[in-house]
ZABA-887016 format. One record per residue (C-alpha): x, y, z; residue in one letter. Coordinates in nm, 3 decimals. Example, Ala and Ser with C-alpha at 12.3 -4.5 7.8 and 13.67 -1.06 7.14 Angstrom:
# ZABA-887016
1.230/-0.450/0.780/a
1.367/-0.106/0.714/s
This chain:
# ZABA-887016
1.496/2.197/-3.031/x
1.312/2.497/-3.132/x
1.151/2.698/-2.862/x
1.368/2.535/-2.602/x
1.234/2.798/-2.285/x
1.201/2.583/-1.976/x
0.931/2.317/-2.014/x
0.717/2.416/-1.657/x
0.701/2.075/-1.473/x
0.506/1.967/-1.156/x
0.510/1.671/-0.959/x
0.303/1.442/-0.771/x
0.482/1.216/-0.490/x
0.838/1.243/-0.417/x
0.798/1.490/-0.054/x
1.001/1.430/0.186/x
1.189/1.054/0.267/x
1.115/0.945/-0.125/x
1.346/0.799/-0.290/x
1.240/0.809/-0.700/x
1.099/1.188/-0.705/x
1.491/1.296/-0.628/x
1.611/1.127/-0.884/x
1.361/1.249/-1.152/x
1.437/1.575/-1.030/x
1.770/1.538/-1.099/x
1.720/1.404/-1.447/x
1.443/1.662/-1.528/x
1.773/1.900/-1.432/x
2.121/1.751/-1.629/x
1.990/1.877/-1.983/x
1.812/2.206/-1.844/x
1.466/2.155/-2.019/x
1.288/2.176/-1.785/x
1.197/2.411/-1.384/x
1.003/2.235/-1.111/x
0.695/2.531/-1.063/x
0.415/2.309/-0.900/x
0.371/1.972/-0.676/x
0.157/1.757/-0.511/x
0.432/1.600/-0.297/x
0.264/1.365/-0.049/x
-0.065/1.193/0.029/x
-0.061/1.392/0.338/x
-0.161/1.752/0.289/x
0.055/1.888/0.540/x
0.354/1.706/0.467/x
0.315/1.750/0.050/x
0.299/2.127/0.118/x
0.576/2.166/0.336/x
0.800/1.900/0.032/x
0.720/2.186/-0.181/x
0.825/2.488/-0.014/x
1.172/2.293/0.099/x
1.232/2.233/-0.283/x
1.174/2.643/-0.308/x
0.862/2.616/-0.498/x
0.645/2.889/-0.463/x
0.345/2.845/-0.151/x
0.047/2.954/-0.350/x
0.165/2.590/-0.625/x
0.224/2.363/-0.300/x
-0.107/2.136/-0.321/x
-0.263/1.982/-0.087/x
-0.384/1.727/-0.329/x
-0.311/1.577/-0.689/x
-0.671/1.662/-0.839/x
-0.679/2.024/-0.641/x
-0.364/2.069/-0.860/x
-0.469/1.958/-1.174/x
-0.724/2.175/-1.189/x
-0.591/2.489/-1.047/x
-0.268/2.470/-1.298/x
-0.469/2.336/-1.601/x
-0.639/2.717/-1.605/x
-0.359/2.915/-1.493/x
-0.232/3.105/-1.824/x
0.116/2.974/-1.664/x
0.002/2.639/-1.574/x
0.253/2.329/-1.551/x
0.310/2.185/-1.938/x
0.382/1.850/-1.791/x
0.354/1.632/-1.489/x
0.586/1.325/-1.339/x
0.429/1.114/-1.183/x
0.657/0.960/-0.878/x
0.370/0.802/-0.639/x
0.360/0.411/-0.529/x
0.213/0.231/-0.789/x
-0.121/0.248/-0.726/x
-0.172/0.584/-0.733/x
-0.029/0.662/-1.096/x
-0.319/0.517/-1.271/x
-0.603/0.800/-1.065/x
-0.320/1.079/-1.079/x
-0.202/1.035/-1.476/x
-0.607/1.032/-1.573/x
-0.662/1.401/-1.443/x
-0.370/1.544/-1.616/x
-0.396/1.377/-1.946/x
-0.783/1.485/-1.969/x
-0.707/1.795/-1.878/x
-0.397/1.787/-2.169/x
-0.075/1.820/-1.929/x
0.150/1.560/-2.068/x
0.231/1.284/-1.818/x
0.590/1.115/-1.743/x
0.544/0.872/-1.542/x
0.767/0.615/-1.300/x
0.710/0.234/-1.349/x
0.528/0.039/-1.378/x
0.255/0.207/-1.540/x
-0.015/0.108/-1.285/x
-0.109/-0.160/-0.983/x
-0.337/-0.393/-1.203/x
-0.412/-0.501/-1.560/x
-0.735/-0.320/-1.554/x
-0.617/-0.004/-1.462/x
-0.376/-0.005/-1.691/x
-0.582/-0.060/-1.996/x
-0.812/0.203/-1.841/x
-0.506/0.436/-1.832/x
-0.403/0.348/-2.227/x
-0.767/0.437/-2.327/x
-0.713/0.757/-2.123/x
-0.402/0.868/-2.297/x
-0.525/0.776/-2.629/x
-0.833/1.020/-2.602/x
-0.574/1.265/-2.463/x
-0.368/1.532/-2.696/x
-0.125/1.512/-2.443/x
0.221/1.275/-2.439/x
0.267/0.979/-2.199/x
0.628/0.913/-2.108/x
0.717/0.549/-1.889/x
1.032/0.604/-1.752/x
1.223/0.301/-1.788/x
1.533/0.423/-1.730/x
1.733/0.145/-1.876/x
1.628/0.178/-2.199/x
1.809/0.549/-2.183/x
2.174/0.357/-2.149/x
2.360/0.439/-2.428/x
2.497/0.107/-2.439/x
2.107/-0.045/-2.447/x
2.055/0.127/-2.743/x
2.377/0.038/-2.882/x
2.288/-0.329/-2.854/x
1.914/-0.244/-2.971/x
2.106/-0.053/-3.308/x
2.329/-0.367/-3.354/x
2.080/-0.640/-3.327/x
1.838/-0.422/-3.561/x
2.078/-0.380/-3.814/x
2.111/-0.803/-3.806/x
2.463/-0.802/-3.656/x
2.345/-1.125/-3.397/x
2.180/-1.275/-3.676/x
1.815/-1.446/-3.621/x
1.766/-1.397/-3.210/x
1.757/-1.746/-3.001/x
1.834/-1.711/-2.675/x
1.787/-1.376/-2.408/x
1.923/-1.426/-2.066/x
1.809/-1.179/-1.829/x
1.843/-1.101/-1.433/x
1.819/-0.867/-1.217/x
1.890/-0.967/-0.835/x
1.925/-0.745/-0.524/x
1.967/-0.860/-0.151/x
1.807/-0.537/0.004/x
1.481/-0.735/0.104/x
1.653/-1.034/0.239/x
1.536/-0.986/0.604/x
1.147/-0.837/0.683/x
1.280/-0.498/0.638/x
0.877/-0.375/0.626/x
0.856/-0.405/0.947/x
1.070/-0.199/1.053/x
0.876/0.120/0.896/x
1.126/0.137/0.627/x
0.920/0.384/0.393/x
1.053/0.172/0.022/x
0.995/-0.154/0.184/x
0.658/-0.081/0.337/x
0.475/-0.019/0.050/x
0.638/-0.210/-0.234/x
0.545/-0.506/0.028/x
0.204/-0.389/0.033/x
-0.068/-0.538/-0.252/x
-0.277/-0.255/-0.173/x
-0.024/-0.006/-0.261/x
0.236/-0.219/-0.514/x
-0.041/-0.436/-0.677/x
0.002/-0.833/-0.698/x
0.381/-0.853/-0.794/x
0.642/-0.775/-0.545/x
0.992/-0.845/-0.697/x
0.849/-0.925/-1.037/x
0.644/-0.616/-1.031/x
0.980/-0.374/-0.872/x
1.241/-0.494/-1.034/x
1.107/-0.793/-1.301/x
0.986/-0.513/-1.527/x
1.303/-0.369/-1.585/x
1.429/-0.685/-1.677/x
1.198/-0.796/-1.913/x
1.114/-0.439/-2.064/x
1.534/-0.448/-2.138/x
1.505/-0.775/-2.312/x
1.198/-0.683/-2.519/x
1.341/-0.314/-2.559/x
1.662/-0.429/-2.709/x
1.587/-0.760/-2.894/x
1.255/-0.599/-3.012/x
1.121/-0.968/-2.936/x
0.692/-1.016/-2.864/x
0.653/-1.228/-2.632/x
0.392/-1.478/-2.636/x
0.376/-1.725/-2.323/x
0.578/-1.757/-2.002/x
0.606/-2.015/-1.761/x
0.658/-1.869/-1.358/x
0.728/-1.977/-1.039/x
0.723/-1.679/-0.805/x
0.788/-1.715/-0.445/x
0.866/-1.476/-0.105/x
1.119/-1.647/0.082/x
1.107/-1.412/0.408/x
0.817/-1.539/0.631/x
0.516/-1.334/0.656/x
0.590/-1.144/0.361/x
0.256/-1.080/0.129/x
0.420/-1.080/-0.208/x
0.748/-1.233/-0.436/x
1.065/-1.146/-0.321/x
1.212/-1.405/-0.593/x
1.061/-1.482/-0.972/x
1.225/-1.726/-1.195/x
1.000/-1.685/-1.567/x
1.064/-1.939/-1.883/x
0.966/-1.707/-2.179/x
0.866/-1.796/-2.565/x
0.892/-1.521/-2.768/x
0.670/-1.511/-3.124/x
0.933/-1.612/-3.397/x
1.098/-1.926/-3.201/x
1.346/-1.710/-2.940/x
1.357/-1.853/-2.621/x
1.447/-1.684/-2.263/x
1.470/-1.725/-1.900/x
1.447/-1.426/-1.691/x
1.533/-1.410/-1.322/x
1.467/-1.141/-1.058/x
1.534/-1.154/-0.661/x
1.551/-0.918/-0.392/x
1.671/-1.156/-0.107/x
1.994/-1.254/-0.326/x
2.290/-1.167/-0.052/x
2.585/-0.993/-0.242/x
2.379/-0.835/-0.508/x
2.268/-0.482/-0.501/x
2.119/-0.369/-0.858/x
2.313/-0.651/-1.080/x
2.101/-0.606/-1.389/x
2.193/-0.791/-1.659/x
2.135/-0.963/-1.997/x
2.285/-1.147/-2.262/x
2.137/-1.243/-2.617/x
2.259/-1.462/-2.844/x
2.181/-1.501/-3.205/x
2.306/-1.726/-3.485/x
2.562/-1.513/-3.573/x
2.709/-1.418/-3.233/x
2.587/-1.312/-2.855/x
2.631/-0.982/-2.676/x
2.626/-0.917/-2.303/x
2.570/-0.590/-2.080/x
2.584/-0.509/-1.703/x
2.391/-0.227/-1.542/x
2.650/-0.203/-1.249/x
2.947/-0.188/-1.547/x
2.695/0.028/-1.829/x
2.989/0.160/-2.035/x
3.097/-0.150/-2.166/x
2.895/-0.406/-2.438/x
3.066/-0.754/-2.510/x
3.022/-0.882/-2.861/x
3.102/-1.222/-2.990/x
3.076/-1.307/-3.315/x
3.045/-1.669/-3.362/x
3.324/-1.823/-3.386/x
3.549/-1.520/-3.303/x
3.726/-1.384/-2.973/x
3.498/-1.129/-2.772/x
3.502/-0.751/-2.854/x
3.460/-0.481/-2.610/x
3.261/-0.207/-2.728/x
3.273/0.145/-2.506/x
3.021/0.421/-2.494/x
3.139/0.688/-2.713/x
3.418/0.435/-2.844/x
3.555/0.270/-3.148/x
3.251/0.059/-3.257/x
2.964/0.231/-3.064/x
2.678/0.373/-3.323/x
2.483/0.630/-3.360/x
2.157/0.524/-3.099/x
2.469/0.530/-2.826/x
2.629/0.862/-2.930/x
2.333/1.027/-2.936/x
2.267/0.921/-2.539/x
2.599/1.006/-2.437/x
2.722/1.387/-2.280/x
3.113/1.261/-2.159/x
3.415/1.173/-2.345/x
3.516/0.742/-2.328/x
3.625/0.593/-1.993/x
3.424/0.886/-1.769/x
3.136/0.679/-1.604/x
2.754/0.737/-1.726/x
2.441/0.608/-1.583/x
2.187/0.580/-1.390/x
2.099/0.943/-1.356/x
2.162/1.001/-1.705/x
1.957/0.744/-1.818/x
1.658/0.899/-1.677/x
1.795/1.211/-1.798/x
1.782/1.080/-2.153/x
1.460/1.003/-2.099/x
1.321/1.304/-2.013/x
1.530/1.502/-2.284/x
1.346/1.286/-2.531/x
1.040/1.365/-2.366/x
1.119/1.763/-2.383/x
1.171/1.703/-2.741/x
0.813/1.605/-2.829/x
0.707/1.833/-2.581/x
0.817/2.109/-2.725/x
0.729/2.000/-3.099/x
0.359/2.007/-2.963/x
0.448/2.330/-2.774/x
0.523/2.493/-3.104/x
0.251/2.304/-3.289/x
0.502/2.089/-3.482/x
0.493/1.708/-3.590/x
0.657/1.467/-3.277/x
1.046/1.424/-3.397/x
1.080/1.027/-3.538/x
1.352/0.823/-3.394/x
1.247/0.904/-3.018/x
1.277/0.585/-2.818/x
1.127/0.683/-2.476/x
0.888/0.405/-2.386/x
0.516/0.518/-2.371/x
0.169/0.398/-2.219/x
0.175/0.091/-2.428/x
0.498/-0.061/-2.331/x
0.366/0.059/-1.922/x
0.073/-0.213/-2.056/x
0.310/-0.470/-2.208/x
0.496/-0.490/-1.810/x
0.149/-0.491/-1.621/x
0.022/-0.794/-1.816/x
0.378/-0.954/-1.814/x
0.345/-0.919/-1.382/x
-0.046/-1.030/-1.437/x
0.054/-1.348/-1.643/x
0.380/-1.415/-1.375/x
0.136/-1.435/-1.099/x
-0.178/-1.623/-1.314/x
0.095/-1.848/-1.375/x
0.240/-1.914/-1.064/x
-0.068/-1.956/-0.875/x
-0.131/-2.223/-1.121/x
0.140/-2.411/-1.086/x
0.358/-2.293/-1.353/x
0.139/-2.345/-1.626/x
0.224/-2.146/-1.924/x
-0.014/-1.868/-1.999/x
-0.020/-1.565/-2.234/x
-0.049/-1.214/-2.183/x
-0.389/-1.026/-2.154/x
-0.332/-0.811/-2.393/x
């Protein structure tokens, strides 16, 4: 990787009771590219200061404030190379502008932003930008995801059908918001989620894994999104009909108030030559089925697993891998073309990290679930 001295990161969100900013951390940490030198940990000043110094970072780069930050480490000869972004949703679109124009590279949580306008706001900002924009969509960093994406590229499924997709949880089955639960709060509130609860949380993930690995456009979707628990101001269940351009069709289901189920993503695809199926909560194993054939297990790192899963993977067969380090395989990927523009060289080719565009592809998939819904289930497209 070249020049491979610590990439200097800083943060904005993820103080003190977060949940996401730990586990970025974390990631940021498994491959060593990277040392948390600067953050903006909290909307309150007090609090995001005192996140910092508990994390050991030095008092004179604990901010107050996202912008104060920006500014002070975009002329500091030292300054932070590169920002994540780990705020409720509606804060990523403000926060991501003043780094990118400022050129700090951006990684950001999903989704990209709160609403279809800010997010094509936010692609126009990253496209004036010389800086990268990195969506962390952690799933796609499963080296079993990209073994599927390498086998159904390479035609091994045959012309794509059918994509099955879910993703149900039961965390939000009671009105858990009101009891100042910090994650249910605001991913309850519009103001602060934007207009997709469930299908906004969790519903990108699902449909950014069936797009990610089938490589599939979608063109119109048919919703019915509902919140079960009384009182509550967004989805808390989405069922979503999909046509994708080509003739594929799909169904894609996400629920939070589905007792028995904590994060049971999942998807199957099915071609004219055979079907495959993954698990999230079982990610070192991919079925395949060639028509007409018994299944085959694949493993990560395995007989059978390609290259696209090797190249995600640290552990020998049969040692579990996930969730951590599929953010972490994000984020290497990211330090890769960070450091290729550090050292003023072209962005490596084969990186698969989603970007600002596919952050616009989930917005207007949560804006056409909801336009759809309200309507009746009509099917609409995306506003693209």
């Amino acid at each position: 990787m070249g020049n491979n001295r610590r990439i200097r990161l800083g943060m904005v969100g993820g103080g003190r009771d977060a949940f996401i900013g730990g586990v970025h951390r974390i990631a940021s940490r498994i491959d060593d590219h990277y040392q948390l030198v600067a953050g903006a940990l909290s909307s309150t000043p007090e609090k995001a200061i005192a996140s910092a110094i508990d994390l050991g970072i030095d008092e004179d780069r604990a901010y107050g404030d996202f912008l104060a930050m920006a500014k002070r480490e975009a002329r500091l000869k030292n300054g932070v190379e590169a920002v994540a972004i780990v705020t409720p949703n509606h804060m990523h679109y403000p926060a991501a502008r003043e780094f990118l124009k400022r050129g700090i590279h951006v990684i950001c949580d999903k989704p990209l932003t709160s609403s279809l306008a800010d997010a094509k706001k936010l692609v126009k900002a990253a496209g004036k930008s010389n800086a990268l924009f990195v969506l962390t969509h952690n799933y796609t960093g499963y080296p079993m995801v990209r073994q599927a994406r390498e086998m159904i590229g390479n035609g091994e499924l045959g012309e794509i059908r059918l994509v099955q997709v879910e993703y149900p949880q039961d965390w939000l089955s009671e009105k858990l918001e009101d009891t100042e639960q910090k994650q249910a709060e605001w991913r309850t509130d519009p103001a602060r989620s934007g207009i997709g609860g469930c299908i906004g949380d969790i519903g990108t993930h699902a449909y950014n894994l069936a797009t990610f690995t089938t490589g599939l456009e979608l063109e119109t979707l048919c919703a019915d999104l509902h919140a079960f628990v009384d009182g509550r101001r967004l989805d808390d269940n989405a069922h979503v009909m999909m046509r994708f351009k080509g003739g594929a069709k799909g169904m894609l289901w996400s629920s939070q108030v589905a007792p028995g189920n904590e994060n049971a993503l999942r998807i199957r695809i099915y071609g004219a030559r055979g079907g495959i199926e993954w698990a999230q909560e079982d990610p070192n194993y991919l079925w395949h089925t060639p028509a007409g054939e018994p299944k085959r297990l694949i493993t990560r790192s395995g007989a059978g697993s390609g290259e696209l899963a090797g190249g995600v993977s640290r552990i020998p067969p049969g040692h579990p891998e996930g969730y951590l380090e599929g953010f972490a395989n994000i984020y290497t990927e990211a330090a890769k073309a960070i450091l290729a523009k550090r050292n003023g060289e072209a962005v490596p080719e084969g990186l698969l990290m989603p970007d600002v565009n596919d952050g616009l592809n989930g917005v207007a998939f949560v804006s056409a679930c909801v336009n759809s819904s309200n309507r009746g289930g009509v099917w609409t497209k995306l506003a693209i």
